[in-house]
N, C-alpha and C positions, 0 to 999 in steps of 0.2 A: 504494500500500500504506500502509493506517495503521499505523504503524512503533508493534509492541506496546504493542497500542491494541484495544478492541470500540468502535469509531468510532461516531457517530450517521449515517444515513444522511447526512445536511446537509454534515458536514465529510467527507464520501466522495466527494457532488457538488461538494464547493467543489474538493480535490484534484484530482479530472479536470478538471473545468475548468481550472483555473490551468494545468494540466499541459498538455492540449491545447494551451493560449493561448499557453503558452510556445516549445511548436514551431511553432506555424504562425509565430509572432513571428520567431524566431530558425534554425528551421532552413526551413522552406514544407511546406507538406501535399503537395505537390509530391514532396517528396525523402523524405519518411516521416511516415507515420499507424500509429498505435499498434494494434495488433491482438492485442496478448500482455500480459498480466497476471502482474504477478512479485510474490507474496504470500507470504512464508518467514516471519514475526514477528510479525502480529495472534492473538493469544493467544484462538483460536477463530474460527467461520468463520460465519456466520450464509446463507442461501440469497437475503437480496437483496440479498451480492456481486455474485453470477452474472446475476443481472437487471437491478443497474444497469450491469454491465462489458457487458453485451449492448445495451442503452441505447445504450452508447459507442461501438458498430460496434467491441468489444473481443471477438473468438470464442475466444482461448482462455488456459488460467491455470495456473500452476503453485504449489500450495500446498504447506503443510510442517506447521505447529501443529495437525494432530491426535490425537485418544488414540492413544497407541500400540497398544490393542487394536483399535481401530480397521483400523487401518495393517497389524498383524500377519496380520485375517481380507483382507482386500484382497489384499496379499503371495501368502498361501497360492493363493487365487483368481486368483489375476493378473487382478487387476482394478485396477488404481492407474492407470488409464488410464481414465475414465467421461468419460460428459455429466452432466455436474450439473443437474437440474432441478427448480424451484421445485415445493413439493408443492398451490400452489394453479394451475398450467395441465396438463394432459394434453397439449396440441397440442407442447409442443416448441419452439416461437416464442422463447425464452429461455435454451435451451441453449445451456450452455458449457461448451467440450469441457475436462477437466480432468486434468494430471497431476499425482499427489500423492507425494510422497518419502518413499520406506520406510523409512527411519530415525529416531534419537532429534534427530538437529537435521541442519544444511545443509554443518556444516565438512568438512574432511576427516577428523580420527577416527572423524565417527559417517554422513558418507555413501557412504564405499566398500562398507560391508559393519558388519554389527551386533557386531564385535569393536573396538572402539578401541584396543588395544595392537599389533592386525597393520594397522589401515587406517593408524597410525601410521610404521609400517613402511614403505609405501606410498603415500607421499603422492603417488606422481604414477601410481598404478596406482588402477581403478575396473574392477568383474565384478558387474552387476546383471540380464544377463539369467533367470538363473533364477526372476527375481521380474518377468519380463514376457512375456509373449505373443507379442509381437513379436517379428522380430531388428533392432530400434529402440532405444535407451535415450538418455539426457538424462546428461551427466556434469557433476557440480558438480567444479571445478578450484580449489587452494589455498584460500586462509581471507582474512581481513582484510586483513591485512596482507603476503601473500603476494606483493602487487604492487606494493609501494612503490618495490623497487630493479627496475631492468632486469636484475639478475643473477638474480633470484627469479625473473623471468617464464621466464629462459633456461635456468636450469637447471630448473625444472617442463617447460617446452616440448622440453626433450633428453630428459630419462628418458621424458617419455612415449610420444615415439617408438618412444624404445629397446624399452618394452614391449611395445607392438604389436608393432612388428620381432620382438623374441624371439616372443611367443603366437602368430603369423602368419607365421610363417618357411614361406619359399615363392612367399608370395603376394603381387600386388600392393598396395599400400597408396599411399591421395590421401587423405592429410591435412590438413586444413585449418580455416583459424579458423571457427567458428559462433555461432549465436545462440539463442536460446530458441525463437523464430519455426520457427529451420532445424529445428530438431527436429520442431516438429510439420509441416511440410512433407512431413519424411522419414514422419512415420506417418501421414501422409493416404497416400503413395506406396505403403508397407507396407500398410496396410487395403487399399488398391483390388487391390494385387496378391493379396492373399491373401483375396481377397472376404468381407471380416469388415466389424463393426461392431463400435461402442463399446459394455457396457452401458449403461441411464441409473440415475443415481441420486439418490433426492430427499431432503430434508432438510435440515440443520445439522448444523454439527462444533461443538456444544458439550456437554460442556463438556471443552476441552482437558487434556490431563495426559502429560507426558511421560516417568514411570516410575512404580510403584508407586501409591501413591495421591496424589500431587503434584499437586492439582487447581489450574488456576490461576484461581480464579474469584472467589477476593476480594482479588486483588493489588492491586487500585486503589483499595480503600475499607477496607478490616482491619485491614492492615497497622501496624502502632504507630510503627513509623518514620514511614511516610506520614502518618499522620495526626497526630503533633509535628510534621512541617515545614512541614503548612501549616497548622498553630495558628499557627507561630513567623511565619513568611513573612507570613501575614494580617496579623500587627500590624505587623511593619516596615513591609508598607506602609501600612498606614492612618497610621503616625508621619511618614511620607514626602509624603503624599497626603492632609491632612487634607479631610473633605468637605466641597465647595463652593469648595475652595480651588484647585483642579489645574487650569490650563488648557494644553491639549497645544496646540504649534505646532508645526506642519509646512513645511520648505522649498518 
């Protein structure tokens, strides 16, 4: 993920790569290959994501930075569950299965439910099926800093029990840690039992904006802060790095 960023494709493939290199280096392609795409922060989505993460023997992605009108007609549809497909092939060779988050961001106030004063409330409670198709769903759990202390993880990890426990009184319940991956396992499971398919859908998510008219499409070049710090920034270095003068050594 280019961490809020519209990346060029180059540094999209320089990323995977490193990233691949890094596991096969440190953990063996043996023990884990990347299959799932985690993209909550690039501030719009362009369609040869999906073509290069398909490249990467990458099938499926979970996005977040779209319009919210967007998000809103999807919702309605329950469709937040598609293949994303490039609008230049018909055959499908490139799809990539995508789940996209119905809310205004990824944390907890605004991913339980589109009230931030009740998801507040409930920070260890999540009820999104009314906005899916399936009886599948993806639950994003605490925020940033939610997991710094072992106390945070435990007391999020006890209420949410407890929740189930209450909503499910009765009934068995196997709870257990998962992953992004496990989710879509579980709706590949879901589809086949329920003889459905995904819709597809083709194009770009730009241009992002996540309420009212909040467009974010000249954050990186407009901006008058942005563009004093690297007036300023420029000439320190050049005062630092005179040209002709810099020679870089490496150990």
């Amino acid at each position: 993920m280019t961490d809020e960023a519209n990346a060029h494709y180059f540094s999209i493939i320089t990323e995977l790569m490193e990233g691949h290199e890094f596991l096969r280096n440190h953990i063996g392609t043996e023990s884990y290959t990347p299959t799932t795409h985690w993209s909550i922060d690039p501030f719009g989505l362009s369609p040869t994501l999906p073509y290069l993460l398909s490249a990467s023997n990458i099938s499926n992605a979970a996005v977040q930075r779209v319009h919210y009108s967007v998000k809103k007609y999807l919702a309605k549809n329950k469709q937040l569950e598609f293949m994303w497909r490039q609008l230049w092939g018909s055959h499908g060779k490139r799809d990539i299965r995508t789940h996209m988050f119905p809310f205004y961001s990824y944390d907890i106030p605004h991913s339980c439910g589109p009230d931030p004063s009740v998801c507040c409330q409930f920070d260890f409670a999540y009820v999104k099926l009314y906005c899916s198709e399936l009886l599948c769903c993806v639950t994003s759990t605490g925020r940033r800093a939610n997991f710094i202390k072992p106390t945070f993880f435990l007391y999020l990890w006890e209420m949410t029990l407890g929740t189930i426990s209450y909503l499910l009184c009765g009934l068995i319940i196997n709870a257990r840690f998962g992953t992004l991956n496990d989710y879509f396992v579980e709706l590949d499971r879901s589809l086949r039992a329920d003889q459905k398919v995904l819709p597809v859908l083709s194009g770009d998510f730009f241009t992002y904006a996540d309420r009212d008219d909040h467009y974010w499409s000249g954050s990186f070049f407009s901006l008058d802060d942005v563009i004093l710090s690297f007036t300023i920034f420029s000439r320190q270095i050049s005062k630092v790095f005179p040209v002709g003068s810099c020679v870089m050594q490496y150990p």
